[in-house]
PALUMMAR-760455 format. One record per residue (C-alpha): residue number from 1; x, y, z. Coordinates in pm, 1 decimal. Example, Ala and Ser with C-alpha at 12.3 -4.5 7.8 and 13.67 -1.06 7.14 Angstrom:
REM PALUMMAR-760455
+-----+----------+----------+----------+
!   i !       px !       py !       pz !
+-----+----------+----------+----------+
!   1 !   1230.0 !   -450.0 !    780.0 !
!   2 !   1367.0 !   -106.0 !    714.0 !
+-----+----------+----------+----------+
This chain:
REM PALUMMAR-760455
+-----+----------+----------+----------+
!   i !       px !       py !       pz !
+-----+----------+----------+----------+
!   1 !   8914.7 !   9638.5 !   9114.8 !
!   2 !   9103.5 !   9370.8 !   9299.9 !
!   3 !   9392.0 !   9607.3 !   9345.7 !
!   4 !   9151.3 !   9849.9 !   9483.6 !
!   5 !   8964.5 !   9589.3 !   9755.4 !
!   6 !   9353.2 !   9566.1 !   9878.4 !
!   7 !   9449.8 !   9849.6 !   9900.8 !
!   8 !   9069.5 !   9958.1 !  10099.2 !
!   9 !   9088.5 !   9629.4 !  10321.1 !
!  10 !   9486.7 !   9778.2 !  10436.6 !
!  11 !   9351.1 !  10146.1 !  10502.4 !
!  12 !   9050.9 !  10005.4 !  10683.9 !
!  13 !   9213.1 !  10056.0 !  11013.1 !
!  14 !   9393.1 !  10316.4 !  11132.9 !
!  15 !   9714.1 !  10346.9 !  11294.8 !
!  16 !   9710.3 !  10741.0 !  11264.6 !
!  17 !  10136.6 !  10740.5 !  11241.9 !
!  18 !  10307.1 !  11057.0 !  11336.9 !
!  19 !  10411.8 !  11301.1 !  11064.1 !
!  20 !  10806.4 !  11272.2 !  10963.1 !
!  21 !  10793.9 !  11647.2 !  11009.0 !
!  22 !  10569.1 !  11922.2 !  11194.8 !
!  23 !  10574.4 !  12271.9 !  11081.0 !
!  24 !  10442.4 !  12548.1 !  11291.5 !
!  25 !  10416.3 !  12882.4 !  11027.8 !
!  26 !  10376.0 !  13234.1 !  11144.9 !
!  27 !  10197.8 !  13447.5 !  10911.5 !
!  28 !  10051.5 !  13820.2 !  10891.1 !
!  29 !   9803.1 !  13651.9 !  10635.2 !
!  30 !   9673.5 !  13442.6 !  10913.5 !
!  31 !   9554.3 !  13523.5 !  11290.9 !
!  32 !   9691.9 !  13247.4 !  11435.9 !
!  33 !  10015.7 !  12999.1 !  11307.2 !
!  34 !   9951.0 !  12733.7 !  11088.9 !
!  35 !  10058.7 !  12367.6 !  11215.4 !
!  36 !  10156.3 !  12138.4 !  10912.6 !
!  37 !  10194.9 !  11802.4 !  10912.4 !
!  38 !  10423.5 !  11621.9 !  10625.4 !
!  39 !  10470.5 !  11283.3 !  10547.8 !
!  40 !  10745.6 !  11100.5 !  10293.2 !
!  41 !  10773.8 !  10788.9 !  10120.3 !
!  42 !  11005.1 !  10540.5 !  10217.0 !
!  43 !  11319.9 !  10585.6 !  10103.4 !
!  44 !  11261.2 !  10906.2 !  10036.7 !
!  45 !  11555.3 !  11082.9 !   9854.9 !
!  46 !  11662.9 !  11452.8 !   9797.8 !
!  47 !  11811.1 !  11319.8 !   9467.2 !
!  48 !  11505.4 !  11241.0 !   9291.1 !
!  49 !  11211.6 !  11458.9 !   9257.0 !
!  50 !  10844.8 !  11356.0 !   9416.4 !
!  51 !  10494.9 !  11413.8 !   9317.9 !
!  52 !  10336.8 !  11614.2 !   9609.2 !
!  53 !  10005.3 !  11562.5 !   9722.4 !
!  54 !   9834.0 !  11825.7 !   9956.9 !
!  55 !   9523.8 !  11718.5 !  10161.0 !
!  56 !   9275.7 !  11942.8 !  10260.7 !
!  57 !   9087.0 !  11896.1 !  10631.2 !
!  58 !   8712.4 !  11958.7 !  10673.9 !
!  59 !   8498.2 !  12258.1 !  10869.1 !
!  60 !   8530.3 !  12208.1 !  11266.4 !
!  61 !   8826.8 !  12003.4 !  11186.6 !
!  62 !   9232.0 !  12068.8 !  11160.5 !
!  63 !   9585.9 !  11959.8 !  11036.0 !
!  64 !   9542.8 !  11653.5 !  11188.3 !
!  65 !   9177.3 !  11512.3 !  11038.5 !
!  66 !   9319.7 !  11310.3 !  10812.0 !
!  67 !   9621.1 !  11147.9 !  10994.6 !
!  68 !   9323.9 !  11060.4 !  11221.5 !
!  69 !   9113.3 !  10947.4 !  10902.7 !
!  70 !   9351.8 !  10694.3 !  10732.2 !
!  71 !   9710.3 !  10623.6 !  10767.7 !
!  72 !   9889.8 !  10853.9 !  10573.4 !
!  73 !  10248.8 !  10716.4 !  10643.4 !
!  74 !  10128.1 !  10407.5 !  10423.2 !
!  75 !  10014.5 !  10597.5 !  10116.5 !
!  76 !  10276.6 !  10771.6 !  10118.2 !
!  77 !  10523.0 !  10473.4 !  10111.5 !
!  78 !  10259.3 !  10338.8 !   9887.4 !
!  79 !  10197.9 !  10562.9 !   9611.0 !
!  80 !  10562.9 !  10740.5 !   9646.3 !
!  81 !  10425.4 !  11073.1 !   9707.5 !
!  82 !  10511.6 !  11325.1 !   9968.4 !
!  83 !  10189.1 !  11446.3 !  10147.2 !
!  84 !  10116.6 !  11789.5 !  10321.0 !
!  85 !   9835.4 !  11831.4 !  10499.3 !
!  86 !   9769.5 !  12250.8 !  10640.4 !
!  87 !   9515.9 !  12365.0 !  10837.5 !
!  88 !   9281.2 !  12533.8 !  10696.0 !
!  89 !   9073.6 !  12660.9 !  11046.3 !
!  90 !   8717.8 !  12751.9 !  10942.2 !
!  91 !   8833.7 !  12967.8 !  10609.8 !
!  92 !   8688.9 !  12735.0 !  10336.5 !
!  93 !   9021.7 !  12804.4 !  10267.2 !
!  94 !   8971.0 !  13133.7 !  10090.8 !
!  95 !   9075.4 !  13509.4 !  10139.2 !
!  96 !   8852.0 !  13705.9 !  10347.7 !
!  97 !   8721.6 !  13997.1 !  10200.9 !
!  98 !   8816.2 !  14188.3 !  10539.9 !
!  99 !   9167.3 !  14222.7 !  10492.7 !
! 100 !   9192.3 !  14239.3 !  10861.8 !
! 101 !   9033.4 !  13884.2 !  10828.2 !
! 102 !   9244.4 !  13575.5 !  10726.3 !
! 103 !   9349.3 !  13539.8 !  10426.0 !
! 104 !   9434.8 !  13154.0 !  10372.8 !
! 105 !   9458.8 !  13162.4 !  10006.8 !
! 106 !   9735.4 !  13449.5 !  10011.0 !
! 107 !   9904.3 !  13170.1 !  10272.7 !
! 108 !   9863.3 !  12894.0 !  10053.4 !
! 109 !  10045.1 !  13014.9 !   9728.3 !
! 110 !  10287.8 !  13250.1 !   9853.2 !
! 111 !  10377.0 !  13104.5 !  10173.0 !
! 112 !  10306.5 !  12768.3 !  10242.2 !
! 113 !  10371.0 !  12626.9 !   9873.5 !
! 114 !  10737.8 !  12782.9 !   9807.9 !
! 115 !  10867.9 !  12670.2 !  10110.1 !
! 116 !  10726.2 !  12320.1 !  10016.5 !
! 117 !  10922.2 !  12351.1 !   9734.3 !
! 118 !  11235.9 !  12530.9 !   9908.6 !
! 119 !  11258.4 !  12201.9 !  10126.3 !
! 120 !  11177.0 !  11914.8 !   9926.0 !
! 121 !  11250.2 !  11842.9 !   9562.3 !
! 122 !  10931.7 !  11838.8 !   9444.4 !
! 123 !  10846.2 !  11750.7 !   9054.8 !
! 124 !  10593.0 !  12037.9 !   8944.2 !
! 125 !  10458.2 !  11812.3 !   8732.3 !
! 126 !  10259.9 !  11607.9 !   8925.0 !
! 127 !  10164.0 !  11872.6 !   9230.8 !
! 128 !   9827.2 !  11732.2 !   9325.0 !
! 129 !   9530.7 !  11834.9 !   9601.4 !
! 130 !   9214.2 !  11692.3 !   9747.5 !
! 131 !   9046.3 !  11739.4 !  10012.4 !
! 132 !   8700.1 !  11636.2 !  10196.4 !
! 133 !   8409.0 !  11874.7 !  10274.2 !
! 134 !   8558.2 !  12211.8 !  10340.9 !
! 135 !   8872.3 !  12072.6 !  10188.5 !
! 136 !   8712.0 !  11945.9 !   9885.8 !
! 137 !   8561.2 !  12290.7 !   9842.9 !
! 138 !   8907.9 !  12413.4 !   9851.5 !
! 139 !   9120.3 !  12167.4 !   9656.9 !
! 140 !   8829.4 !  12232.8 !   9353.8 !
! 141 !   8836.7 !  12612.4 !   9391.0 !
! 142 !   9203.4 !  12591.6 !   9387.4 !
! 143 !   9238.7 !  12385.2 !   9117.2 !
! 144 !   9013.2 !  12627.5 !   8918.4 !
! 145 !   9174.5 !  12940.5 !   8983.8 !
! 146 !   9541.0 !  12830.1 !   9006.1 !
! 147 !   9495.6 !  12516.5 !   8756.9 !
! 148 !   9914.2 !  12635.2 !   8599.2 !
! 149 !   9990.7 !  12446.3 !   8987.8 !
! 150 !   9828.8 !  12105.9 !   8960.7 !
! 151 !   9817.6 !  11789.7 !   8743.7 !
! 152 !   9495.9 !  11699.7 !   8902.9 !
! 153 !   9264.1 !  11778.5 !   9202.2 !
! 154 !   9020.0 !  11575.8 !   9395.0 !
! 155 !   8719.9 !  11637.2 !   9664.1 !
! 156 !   8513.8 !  11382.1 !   9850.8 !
! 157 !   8201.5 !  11497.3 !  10004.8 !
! 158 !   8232.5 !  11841.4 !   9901.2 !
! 159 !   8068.9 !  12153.3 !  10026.9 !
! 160 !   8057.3 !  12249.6 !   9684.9 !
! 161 !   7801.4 !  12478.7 !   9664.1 !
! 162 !   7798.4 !  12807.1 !   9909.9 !
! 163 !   7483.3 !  12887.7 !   9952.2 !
! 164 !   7368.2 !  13040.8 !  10335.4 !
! 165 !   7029.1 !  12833.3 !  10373.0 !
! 166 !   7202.2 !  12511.7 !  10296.8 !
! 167 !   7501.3 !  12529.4 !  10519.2 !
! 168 !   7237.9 !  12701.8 !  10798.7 !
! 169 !   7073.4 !  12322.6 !  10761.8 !
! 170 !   7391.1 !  12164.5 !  10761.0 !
! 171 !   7476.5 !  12369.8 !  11107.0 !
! 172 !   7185.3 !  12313.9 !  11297.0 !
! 173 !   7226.7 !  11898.3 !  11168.9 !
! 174 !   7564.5 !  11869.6 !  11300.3 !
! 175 !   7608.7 !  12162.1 !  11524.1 !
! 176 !   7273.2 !  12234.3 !  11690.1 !
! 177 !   7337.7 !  12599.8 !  11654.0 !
! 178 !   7420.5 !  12852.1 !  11347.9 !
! 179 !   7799.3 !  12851.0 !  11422.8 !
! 180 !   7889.5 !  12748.8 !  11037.0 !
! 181 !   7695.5 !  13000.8 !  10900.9 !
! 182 !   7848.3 !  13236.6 !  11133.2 !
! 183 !   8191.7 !  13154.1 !  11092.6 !
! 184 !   8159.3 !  13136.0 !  10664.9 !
! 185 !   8018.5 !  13536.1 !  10721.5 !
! 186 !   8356.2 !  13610.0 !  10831.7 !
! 187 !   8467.7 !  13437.9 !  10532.3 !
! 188 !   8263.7 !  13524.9 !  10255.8 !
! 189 !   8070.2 !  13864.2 !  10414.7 !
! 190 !   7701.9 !  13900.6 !  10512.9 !
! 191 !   7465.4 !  13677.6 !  10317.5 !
! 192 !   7243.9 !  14012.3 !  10353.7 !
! 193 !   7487.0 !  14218.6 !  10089.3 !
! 194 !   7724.9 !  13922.8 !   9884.0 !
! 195 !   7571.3 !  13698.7 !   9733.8 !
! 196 !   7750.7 !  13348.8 !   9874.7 !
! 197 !   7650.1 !  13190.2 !   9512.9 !
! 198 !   7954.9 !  13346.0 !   9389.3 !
! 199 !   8167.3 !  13113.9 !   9530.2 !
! 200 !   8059.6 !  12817.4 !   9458.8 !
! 201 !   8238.2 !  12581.3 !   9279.8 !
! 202 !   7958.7 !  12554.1 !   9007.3 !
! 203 !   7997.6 !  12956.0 !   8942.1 !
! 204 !   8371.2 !  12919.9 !   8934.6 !
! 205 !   8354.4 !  12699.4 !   8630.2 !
! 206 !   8074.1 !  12918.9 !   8472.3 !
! 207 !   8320.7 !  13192.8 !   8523.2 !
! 208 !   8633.5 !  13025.4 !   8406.2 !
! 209 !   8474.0 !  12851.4 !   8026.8 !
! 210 !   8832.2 !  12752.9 !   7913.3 !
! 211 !   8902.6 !  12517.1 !   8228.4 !
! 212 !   8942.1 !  12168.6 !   8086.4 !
! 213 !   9167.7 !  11951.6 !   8330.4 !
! 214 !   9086.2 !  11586.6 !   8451.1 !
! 215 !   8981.1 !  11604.6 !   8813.2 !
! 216 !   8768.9 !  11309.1 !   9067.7 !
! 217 !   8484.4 !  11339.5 !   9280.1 !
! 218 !   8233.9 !  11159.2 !   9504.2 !
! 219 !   7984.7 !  11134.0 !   9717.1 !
! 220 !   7794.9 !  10877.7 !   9972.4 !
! 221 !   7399.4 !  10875.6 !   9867.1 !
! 222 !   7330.2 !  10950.1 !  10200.2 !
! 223 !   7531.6 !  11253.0 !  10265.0 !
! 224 !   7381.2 !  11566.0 !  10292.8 !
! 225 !   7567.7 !  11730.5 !  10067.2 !
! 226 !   7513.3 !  11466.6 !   9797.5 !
! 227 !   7287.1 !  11747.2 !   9642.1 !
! 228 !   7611.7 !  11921.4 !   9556.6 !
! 229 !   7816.8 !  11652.3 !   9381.9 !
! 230 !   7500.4 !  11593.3 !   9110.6 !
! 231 !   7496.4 !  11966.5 !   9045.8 !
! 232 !   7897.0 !  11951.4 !   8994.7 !
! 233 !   7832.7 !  11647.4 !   8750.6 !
! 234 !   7542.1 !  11767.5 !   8557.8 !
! 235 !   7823.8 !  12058.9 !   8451.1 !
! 236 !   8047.8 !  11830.5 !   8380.7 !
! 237 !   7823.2 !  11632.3 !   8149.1 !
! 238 !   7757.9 !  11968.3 !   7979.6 !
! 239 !   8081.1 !  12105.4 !   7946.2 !
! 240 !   8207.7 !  11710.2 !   7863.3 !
! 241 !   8530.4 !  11797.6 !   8108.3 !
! 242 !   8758.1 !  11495.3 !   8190.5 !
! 243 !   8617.1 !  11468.6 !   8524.1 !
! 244 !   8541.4 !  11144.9 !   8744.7 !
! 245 !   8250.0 !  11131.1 !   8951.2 !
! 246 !   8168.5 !  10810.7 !   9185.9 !
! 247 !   7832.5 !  10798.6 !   9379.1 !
! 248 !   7826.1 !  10544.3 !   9657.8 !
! 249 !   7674.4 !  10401.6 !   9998.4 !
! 250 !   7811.4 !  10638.5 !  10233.4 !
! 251 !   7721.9 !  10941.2 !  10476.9 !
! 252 !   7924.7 !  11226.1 !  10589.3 !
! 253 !   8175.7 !  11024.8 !  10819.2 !
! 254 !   8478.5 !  10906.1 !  10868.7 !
! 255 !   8426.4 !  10586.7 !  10753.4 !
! 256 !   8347.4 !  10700.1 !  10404.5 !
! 257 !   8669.5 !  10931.9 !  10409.7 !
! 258 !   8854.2 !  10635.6 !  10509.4 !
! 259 !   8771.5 !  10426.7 !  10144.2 !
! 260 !   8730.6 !  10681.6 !   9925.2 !
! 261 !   9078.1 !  10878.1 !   9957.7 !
! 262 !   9182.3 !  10562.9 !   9854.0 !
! 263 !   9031.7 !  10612.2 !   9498.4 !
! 264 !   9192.9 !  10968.2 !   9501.9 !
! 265 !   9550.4 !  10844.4 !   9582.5 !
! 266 !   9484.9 !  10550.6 !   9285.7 !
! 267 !   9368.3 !  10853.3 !   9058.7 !
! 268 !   9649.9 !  11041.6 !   9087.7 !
! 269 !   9924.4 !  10751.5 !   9010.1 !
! 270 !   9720.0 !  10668.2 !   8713.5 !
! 271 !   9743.9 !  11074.1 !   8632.5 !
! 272 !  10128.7 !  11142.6 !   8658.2 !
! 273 !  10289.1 !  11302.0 !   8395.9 !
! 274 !  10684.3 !  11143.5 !   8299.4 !
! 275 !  10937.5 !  11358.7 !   8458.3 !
! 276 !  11309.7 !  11339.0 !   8293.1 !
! 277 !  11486.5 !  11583.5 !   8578.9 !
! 278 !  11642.3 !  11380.0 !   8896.3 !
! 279 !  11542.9 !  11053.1 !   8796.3 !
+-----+----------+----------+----------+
C-alpha cells in the first residue's frame, strides 16, 4: 500500500510529456488516419524485448486523453513498458456493421498491432490493454474475443454495458443532446432492429463460457456508470474468474483516471509472465 500512495502522490500532477514517437496511419478500414502516440522506457533497447501496454481513450475524447490524464513518459520509465495509445474516434472501438462504416477492430489487429510489433521488439508474453470508459469497453471486449493476444486487460469506469436508454441518459448528462446515442447507431446499427445488449461486455462472457484469464476493474461510487462495474462483478463472482474489482470514491473525471491507472500499471508488473528470448 505504501508503494502504491508513492507512486499516486508522483502521478498526481501532470506534466502531459510529449510522445517519443507520433504515428499518423492511413487506413481503408478507417475514414479518417489514425494519430498514435508511443512512449518507451528509459533506456529503452532494441536488444531486449518489452512488455507492451496499449491504452484505450474515452467517447468525445482522442489519442491524446491520456497523455493529458497522467504522465505517461513516467510509467513508462517506471514500470519498463512501452505504451501505445490509438485513437479510437467514437467507434467503441468495434467494427461497424456497415462495411462502408469504420471498422476499428479490423485496424486494431491487422494493422495497428503488427506494425507495433514490426518496430519494436515486443515480448508477446506480456502484451497488455486497458482503457477508461469507451476504452475500458474496448480493452474488455478485446480481451474476450482475442484473449491468444494478452496476458491481462484492464478498464476503469467502463461503459460496459451497451444498452440505448442508458447511454441516451449518459448523453443528455454530459452532452445536453443525444449525440452518443447517435454516434454508437453508426456503430452498433439502429436500436429499433439490433439489439445493443449484444455487445455488452456481460453478453460477451455469457457467449464465450471457457474465458478464464485474470483481468482488473473499477469504478468511483459516484460514477454513473458504476451500475455497470457491479453487473461485471456479480459474473465474476458466478463464474469465480480471476478478476479484480476495486470500488472507490470517485466520479467520471479525470481525477479518478489519474489514481486509478495507477493500480492498472501495478497490476500488470505483478502479472508478467518470465520471458527467456533477448534478455
Amino acid at each position: 500500500m505504501r508503494k502504491l500512495l508513492v507512486i499516486l502522490l508522483t502521478l498526481s500532477s501532470c506534466v502531459c510529456t510529449k510522445a517519443q514517437e507520433v504515428w499518423v496511419m492511413k487506413s481503408r478500414q478507417l475514414e479518417r488516419p489514425d494519430t498514435v502516440l508511443i512512449y518507451k522506457p528509459a533506456g529503452y533497447t532494441a536488444k531486449k524485448v518489452w512488455p507492451l501496454v496499449y491504452l484505450l481513450h474515452g467517447y468525445s475524447e482522442n489519442y491524446r486523453q491520456w497523455s493529458k490524464t497522467t504522465e505517461l513518459q513516467e510509467l513508462a520509465s517506471q514500470y519498463g513498458f512501452i505504451i501505445v495509445t490509438p485513437d479510437g474516434f467514437t467507434t467503441y472501438y468495434t467494427n461497424s456493421p456497415d462495411q462502408t462504416k469504420p471498422q476499428f477492430e479490423n485496424f486494431f489487429f491487422r494493422e495497428l498491432i503488427p506494425r507495433v510489433h514490426q518496430s519494436f521488439n515486443i515480448d508477446t508474453a506480456n502484451i497488455f490493454i486497458s482503457g477508461l470508459s469507451m476504452g475500458g469497453y474496448g480493452a474488455l471486449r478485446y480481451f474476450i474475443l482475442h484473449p491468444e493476444y494478452f496476458n491481462s486487460a484492464g478498464a476503469t469506469s467502463g461503459a460496459l454495458e451497451i444498452d440505448y436508454n442508458n447511454f441516451r441518459q449518459v448523453s443528455r448528462q454530459f452532452w445536453k443532446n443525444n449525440r452518443m446515442t447517435e454516434d454508437l447507431t453508426r456503430h452498433f446499427g439502429s436500436p429499433e432492429i439490433t439489439d445493443w445488449h449484444q455487445y455488452s461486455i456481460s453478453t460477451l462472457l455469457k457467449q464465450h463460457q471457457d474465458f478464464n484469464k485474470p483481468f482488473i476493474f473499477d469504478c468511483g461510487v459516484s460514477d454513473i456508470l458504476y451500475p455497470a462495474s457491479t453487473t461485471l462483478k456479480t459474473i465474476v463472482d458466478q463464474r469465480k474468474l480471476p478478476a479484480t474489482f476495486i470500488s472507490s470514491p470517485g466520479n467520471h473525471d479525470t481525477s479518478y483516471w489519474r489514481q486509478s491507472i495507477a493500480y492498472h500499471f501495478l497490476y500488470f508488473q505483478q502479472h508478467l509472465r518470465y520471458s527467456s528470448h533477448g534478455q
